[in-house]
C-alpha positions as CSV (number, residue, x, y, z in Angstrom):
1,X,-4.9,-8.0,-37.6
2,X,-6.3,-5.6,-35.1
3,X,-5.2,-5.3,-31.7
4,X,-8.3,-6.2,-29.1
5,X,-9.2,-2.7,-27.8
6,X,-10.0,-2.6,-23.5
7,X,-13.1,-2.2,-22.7
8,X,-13.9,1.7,-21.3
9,X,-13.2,0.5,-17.9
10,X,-10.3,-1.0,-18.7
11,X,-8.9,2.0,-20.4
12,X,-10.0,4.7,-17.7
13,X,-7.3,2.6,-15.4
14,X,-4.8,2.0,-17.7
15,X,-5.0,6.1,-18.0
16,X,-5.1,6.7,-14.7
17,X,-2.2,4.1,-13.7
18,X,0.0,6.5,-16.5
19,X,-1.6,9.6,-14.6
20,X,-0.4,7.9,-11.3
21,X,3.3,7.4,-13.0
22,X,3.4,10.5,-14.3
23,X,2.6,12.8,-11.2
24,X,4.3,10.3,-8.9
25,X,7.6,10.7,-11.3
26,X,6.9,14.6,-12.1
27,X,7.6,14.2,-15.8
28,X,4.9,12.9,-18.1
29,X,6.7,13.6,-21.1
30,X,9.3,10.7,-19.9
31,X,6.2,8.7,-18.8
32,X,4.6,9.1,-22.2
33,X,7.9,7.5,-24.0
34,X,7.7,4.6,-21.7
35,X,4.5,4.0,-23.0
36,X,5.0,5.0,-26.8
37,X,2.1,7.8,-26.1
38,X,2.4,11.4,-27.5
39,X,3.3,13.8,-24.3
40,X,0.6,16.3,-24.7
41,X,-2.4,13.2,-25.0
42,X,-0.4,12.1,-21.1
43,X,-0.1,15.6,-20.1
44,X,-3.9,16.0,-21.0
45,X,-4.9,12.5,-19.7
46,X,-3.0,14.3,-16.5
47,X,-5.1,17.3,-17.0
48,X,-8.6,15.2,-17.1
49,X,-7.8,12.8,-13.9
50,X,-5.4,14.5,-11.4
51,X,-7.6,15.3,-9.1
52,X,-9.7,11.6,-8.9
53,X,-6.1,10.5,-9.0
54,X,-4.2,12.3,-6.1
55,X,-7.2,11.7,-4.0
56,X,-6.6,8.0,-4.4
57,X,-2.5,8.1,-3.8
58,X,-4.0,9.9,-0.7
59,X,-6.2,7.3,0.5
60,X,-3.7,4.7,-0.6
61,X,-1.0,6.9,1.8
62,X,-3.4,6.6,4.8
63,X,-4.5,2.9,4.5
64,X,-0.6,2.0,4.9
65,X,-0.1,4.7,7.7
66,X,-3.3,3.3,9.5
67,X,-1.9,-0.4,8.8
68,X,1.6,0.8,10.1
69,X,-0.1,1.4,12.8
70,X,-2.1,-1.4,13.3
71,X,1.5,-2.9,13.0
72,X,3.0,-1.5,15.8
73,X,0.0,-2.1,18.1
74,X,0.3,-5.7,17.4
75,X,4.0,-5.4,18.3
76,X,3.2,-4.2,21.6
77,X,0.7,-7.1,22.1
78,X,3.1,-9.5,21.1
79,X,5.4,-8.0,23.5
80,X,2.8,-8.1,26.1
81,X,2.2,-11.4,25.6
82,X,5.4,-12.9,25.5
83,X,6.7,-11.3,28.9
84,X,3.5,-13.0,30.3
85,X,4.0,-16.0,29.2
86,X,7.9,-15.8,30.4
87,X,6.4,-14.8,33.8
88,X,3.5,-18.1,33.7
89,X,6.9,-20.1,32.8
90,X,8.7,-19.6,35.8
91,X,5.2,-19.5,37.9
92,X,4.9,-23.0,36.7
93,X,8.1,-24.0,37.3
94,X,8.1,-22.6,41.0
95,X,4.9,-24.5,41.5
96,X,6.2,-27.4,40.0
97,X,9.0,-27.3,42.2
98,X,6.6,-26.9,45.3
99,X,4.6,-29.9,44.2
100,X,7.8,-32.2,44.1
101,X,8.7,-31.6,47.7
């Protein structure tokens, strides 16, 4: 019984993930094992996408700095927000109070 090959697709992002492993890890020879691959066809699958790859760990890098950021700008408008409403709260109470008398 054959196992069902991946399409070409597929297979160029199975190769890059293991490129990714291996460069993010520095040893493809320990990545290849992992996989039951030969080292030299990882460290030439390394060879053949590092570049396409480390450009996308780079993109992937900035997306979750620009995110972070995002993050913290939300924080301060959360922050914003909440001492405003603190300060409508005891507006309303104050008026409230005026109201009664």
């Amino acid at each position: 019984m054959r196992t069902k090959v991946p399409n070409t697709n597929q297979f160029i992002e199975l190769k890059k993930q293991i490129v990714r492993e291996a460069l993010e890890g520095g040893n493809a020879a320990f990545v290849a094992r992992q996989h039951g691959l030969s080292p030299k066809t990882v460290s030439q699958w390394v060879r053949d996408y590092r570049e396409e790859v480390e450009e996308e760990m780079a993109k992937k890098d900035q997306d979750q700095v620009s995110v972070l950021s995002e993050d913290v700008d939300l924080k301060k408008q959360l922050d914003q927000a909440l001492k405003l409403i603190g300060k409508l709260k005891v507006e309303n109470e104050i008026l409230q109070d005026l109201l009664k008398k």
